[in-house]
C-alpha positions as CSV (number, residue, x, y, z in Angstrom):
1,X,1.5,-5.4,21.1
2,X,0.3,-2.0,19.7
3,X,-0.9,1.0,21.1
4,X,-3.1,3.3,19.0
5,X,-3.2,6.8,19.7
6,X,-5.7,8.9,18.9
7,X,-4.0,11.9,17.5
8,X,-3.1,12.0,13.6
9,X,0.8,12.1,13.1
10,X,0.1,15.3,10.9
11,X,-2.8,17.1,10.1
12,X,-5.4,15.8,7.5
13,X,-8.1,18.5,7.0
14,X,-8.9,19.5,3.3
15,X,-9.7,23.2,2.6
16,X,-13.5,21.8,1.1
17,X,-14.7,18.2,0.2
18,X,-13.9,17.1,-2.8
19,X,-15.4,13.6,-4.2
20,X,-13.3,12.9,-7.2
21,X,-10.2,13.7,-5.6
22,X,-10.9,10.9,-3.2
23,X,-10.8,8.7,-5.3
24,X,-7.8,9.7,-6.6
25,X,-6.2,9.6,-2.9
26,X,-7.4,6.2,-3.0
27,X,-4.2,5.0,-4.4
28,X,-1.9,5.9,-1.8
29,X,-4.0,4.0,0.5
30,X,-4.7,0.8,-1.9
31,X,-2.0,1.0,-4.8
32,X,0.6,-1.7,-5.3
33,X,3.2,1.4,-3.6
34,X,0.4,2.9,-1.4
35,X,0.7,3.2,2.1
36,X,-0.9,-0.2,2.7
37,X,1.8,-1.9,0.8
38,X,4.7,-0.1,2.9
39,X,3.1,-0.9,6.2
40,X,2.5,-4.6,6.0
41,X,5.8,-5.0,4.1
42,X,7.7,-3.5,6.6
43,X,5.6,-5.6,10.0
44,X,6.1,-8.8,8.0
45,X,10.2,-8.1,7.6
46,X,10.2,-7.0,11.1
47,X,8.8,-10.2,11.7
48,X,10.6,-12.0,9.8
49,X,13.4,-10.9,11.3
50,X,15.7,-13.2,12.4
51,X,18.3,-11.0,14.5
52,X,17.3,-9.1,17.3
53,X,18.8,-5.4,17.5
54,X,19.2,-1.9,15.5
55,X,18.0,-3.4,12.0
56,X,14.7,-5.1,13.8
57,X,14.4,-2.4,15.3
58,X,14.3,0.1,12.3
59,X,12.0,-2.0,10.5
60,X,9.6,-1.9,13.4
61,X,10.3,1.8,13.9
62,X,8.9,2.7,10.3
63,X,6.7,-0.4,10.2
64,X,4.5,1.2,12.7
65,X,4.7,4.8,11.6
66,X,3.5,3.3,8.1
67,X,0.4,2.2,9.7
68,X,-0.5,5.9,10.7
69,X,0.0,7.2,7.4
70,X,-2.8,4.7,6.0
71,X,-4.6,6.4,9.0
72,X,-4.2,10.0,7.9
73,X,-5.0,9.0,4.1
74,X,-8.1,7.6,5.3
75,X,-9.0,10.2,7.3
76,X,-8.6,12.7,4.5
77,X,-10.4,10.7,2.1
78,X,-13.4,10.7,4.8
79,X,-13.0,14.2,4.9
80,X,-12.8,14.8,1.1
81,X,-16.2,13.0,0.8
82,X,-18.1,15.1,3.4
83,X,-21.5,15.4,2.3
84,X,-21.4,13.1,-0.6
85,X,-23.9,11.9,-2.0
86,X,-26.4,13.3,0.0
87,X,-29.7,15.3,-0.8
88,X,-27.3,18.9,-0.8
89,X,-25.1,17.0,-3.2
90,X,-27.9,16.0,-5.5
91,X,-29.3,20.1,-5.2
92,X,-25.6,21.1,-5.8
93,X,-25.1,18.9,-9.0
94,X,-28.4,19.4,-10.2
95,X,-27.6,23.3,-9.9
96,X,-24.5,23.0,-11.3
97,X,-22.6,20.9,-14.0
98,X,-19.6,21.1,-12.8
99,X,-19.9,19.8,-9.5
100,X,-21.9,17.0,-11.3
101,X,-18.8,16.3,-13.4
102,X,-16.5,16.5,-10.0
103,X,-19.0,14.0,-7.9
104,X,-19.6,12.1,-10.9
105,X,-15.8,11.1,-10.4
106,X,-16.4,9.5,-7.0
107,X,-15.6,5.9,-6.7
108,X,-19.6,4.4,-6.0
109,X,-18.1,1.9,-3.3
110,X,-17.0,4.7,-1.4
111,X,-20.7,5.2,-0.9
112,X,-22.3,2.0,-1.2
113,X,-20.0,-0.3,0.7
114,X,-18.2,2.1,3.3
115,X,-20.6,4.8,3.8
116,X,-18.5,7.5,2.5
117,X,-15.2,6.6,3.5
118,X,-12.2,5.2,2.0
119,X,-11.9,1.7,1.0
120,X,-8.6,-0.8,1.0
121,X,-8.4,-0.5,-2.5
122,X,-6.6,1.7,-5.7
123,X,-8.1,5.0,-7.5
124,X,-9.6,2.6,-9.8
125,X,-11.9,0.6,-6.9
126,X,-9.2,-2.8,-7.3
127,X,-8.7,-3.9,-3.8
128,X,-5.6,-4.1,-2.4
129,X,-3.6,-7.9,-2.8
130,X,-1.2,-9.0,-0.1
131,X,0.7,-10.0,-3.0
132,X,2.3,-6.6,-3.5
133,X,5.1,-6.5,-0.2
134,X,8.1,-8.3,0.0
135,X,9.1,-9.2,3.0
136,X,12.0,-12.9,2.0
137,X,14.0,-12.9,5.4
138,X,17.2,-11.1,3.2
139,X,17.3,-7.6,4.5
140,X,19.5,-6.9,1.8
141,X,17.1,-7.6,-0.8
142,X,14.2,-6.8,1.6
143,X,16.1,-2.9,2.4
144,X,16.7,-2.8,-1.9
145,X,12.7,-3.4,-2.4
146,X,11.9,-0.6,0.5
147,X,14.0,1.8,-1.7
148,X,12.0,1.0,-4.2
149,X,8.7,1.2,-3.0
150,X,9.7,4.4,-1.2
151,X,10.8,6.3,-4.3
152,X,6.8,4.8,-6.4
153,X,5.3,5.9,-3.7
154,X,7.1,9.1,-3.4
155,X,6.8,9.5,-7.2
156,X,2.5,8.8,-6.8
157,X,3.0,11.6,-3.5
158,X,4.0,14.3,-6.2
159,X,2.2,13.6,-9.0
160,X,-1.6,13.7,-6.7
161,X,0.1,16.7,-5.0
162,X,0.1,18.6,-8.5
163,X,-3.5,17.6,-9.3
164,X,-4.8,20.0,-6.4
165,X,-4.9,23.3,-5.4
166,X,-6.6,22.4,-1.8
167,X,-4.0,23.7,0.5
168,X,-5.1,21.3,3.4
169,X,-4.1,18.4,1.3
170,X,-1.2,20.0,0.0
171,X,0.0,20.3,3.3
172,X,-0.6,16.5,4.0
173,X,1.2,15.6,1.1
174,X,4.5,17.9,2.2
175,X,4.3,15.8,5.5
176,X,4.4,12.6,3.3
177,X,6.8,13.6,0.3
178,X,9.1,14.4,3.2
179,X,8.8,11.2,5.1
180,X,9.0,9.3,1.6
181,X,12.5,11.6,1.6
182,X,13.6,10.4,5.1
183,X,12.8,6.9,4.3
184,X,14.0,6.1,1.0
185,X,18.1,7.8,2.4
186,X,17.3,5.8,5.4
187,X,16.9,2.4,3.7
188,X,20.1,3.5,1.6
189,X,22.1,3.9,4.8
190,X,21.1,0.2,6.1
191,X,22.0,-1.0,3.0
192,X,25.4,0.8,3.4
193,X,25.4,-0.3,6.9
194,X,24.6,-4.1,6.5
195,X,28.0,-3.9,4.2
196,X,30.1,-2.8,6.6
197,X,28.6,-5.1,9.0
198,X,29.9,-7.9,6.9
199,X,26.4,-9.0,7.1
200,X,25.5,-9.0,3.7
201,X,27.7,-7.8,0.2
202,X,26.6,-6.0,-2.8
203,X,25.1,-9.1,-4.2
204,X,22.2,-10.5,-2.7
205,X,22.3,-13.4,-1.1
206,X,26.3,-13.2,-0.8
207,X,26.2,-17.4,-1.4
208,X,26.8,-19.9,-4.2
209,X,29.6,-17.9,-6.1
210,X,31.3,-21.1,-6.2
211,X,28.4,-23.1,-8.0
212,X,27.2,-20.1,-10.4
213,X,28.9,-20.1,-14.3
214,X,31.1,-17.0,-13.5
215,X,31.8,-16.6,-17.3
216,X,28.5,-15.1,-17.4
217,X,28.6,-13.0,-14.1
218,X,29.8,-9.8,-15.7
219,X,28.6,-9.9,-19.3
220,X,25.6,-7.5,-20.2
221,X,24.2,-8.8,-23.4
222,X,22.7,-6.4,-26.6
223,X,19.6,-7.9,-27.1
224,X,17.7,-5.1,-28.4
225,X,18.3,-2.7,-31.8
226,X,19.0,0.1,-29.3
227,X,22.4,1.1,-30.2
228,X,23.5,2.9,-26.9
229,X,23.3,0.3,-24.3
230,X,27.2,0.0,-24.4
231,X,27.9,3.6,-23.5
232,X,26.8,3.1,-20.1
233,X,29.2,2.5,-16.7
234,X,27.6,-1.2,-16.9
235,X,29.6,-1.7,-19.9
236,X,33.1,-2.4,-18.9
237,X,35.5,-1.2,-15.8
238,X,34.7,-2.9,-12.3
239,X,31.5,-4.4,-11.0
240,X,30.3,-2.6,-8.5
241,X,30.8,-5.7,-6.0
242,X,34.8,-5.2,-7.1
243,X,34.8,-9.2,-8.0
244,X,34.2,-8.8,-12.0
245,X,35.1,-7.0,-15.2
246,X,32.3,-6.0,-17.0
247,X,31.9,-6.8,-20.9
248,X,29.5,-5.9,-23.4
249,X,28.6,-8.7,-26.0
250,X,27.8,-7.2,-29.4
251,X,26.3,-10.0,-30.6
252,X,25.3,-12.6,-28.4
253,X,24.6,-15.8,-29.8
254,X,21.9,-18.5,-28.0
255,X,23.5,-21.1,-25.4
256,X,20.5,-23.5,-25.5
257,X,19.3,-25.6,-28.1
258,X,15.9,-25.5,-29.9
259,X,12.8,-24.6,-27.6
260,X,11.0,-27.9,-28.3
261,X,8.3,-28.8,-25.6
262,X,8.0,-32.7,-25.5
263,X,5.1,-34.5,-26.4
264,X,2.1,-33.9,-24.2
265,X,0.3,-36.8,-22.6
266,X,-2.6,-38.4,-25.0
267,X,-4.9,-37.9,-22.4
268,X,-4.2,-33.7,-22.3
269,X,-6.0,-33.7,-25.6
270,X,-3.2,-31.1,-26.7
271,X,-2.8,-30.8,-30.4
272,X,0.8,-32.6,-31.3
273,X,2.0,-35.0,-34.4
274,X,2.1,-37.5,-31.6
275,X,-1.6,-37.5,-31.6
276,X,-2.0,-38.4,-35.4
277,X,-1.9,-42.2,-34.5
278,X,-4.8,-41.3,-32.0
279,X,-6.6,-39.5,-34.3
280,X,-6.7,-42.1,-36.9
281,X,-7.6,-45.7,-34.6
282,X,-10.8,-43.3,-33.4
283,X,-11.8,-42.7,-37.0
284,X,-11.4,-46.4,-38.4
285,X,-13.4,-47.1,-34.2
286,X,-16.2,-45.4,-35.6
287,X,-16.2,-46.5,-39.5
C-alpha cells in the first residue's frame, strides 16, 4: 500500500516560467537515469526481494522517496510552462524575438498531449522504456547498478543546474544533487555491508568458480593501439576479490577458430555457395 501526501518533499517553484527549459527538465523525469528510471528500479528490487529485513527495507525506503522526486520534477515542469502557449505568449513572442527563440524550444507534446505539463518522456520527446531499470533478484549486482544510475543522474542534476540562472530551480536541484550524494554513499555502504554479511563477495554472483576457465579470470587483454592500458592497478598485484593475480597480455592471440557461420537453410533465401546448386536446377526449370 501507498499513501500519497500532498506536500512536495522540497520546494519546486521557479523564479518565472520558462518553456525551453522544461523541456530540458524533461530528462530527469523521462531519461534512461531520470527519476523515473530510479523509482521503478528501486520498487521492482524491493519486490523482488527475496529476504525480508534492513536491505528490503532500504530499497523500499528510497524506492518510495524516488517516486516524490518524479513528483517535484513534474511539478516544476508544470510550473516552468505557466502560460505557454497561450494568446500572452503568442503577444510576448510576437513582441519579442527572444522569447520566440525561448518558447520556440518547448517540446509541442507538452502542449498538445498534456496540456502544458510534463510528459513520461526525455528532453528530446522519446518516452520513457521500462527497459532502462534493473532490478535481477542479486542485490549485489542490483546495489552496483543503483551506484551507477545514481552518479548519471547526479551527473544530468549538474549539468541542467548550470544551464539556469532561475534561483527557484537552482534550489530544487541542490535538494536533488544532495539526495543523488546521499544515495549513491548509501548504496556503496550496502555493498560494503552485504560483504561482511557473507551474503554476497566482490564478484557477483559469488557461484561457479569451480566451472569457469580460471586461467582467464585475471588476465586483462591489450586489444586496442592504446599504449597505457598496462600502467593501471588492473594490471598486475591482487584482484580486488583477493583470489587472483592480475596479468597484462601484450599480445593476445585468438582462442577460437575461424568465424564461419554454417550454411543457411535453402529456404532462408540467404546468399551462400551452398545455394549455387539451387541457382542453377531453377535456371535449366525455366530453359
Amino acid at each position: 500500500m501507498f499513501l500519497h501526501t500532498s506536500r512536495l518533499q522540497f520546494e519546486a517553484k521557479p523564479d518565472r516560467p520558462d518553456a525551453h527549459y522544461a523541456r530540458k527538465l524533461q530528462e530527469l523525469i523521462g531519461g534512461a537515469y531520470g527519476e523515473m528510471t530510479v523509482t521503478m528500479q528501486y520498487l521492482f528490487q524491493g519486490w523482488n526481494c527475496r529476504m525480508e529485513g534492513k536491505y528490503k527495507d532500504l530499497i523500499m525506503d528510497v524506492a518510495t522517496e524516488e517516486i516524490g522526486h518524479v513528483e517535484m520534477l513534474a511539478t516544476m515542469v508544470a510550473r516552468l510552462l505557466e502560460g505557454a502557449p497561450s494568446e500572452v505568449t503568442a503577444k510576448a513572442v510576437a513582441d519579442d524575438p527572444v522569447i520566440a527563440a525561448v518558447i520556440g524550444g518547448m517540446d509541442p507534446q507538452q502542449a498538445i498531449v498534456s496540456g502544458g505539463g510534463p510528459t513520461l518522456s526525455d528532453s528530446n520527446g522519446v518516452p520513457w522504456n521500462g527497459r532502462f531499470i534493473v532490478a535481477s533478484g542479486n542485490l549485489m549486482a542490483d546495489f552496483r547498478a543503483n551506484v551507477a544510475a545514481e552518479a548519471q543522474g547526479r551527473l544530468q542534476t549538474a549539468r541542467l543546474y548550470n544551464m539556469t540562472d532561475d534561483t527557484g530551480v537552482r534550489d530544487m536541484l541542490k535538494f536533488n544533487l544532495a539526495r543523488d550524494t546521499a544515495h549513491q554513499n548509501m548504496w556503496l555502504a550496502a555493498i560494503e555491508e552485504l560483504q561482511e554479511d557473507g551474503l554476497e563477495g566482490p564478484i557477483s554472483p559469488s557461484a561457479l568458480f569451480d566451472e569457469e576457465y580460471a586461467e582467464h579470470a585475471s588476465t586483462i587483454w591489450h586489444n586496442s593501439d592504446g599504449p597505457a592500458g598496462a600502467e593501471g592497478g588492473w594490471a598486475s598485484g591482487t584482484t580486488p576479490d583477493g583470489a587472483h593475480e592480475f596479468s597484462y597480455v601484450m599480445d593476445p592471440e585468438p582462442l577460437g577458430g575461424k568465424a564461419s557461420a554454417p550454411a543457411p537453410d535453402p529456404l532462408l533465401y540467404a546468399t551462400s555457395p551452398a545455394n549455387l546448386g539451387l541457382i542453377e536446377k531453377a535456371i535449366r526449370k525455366l530453359t
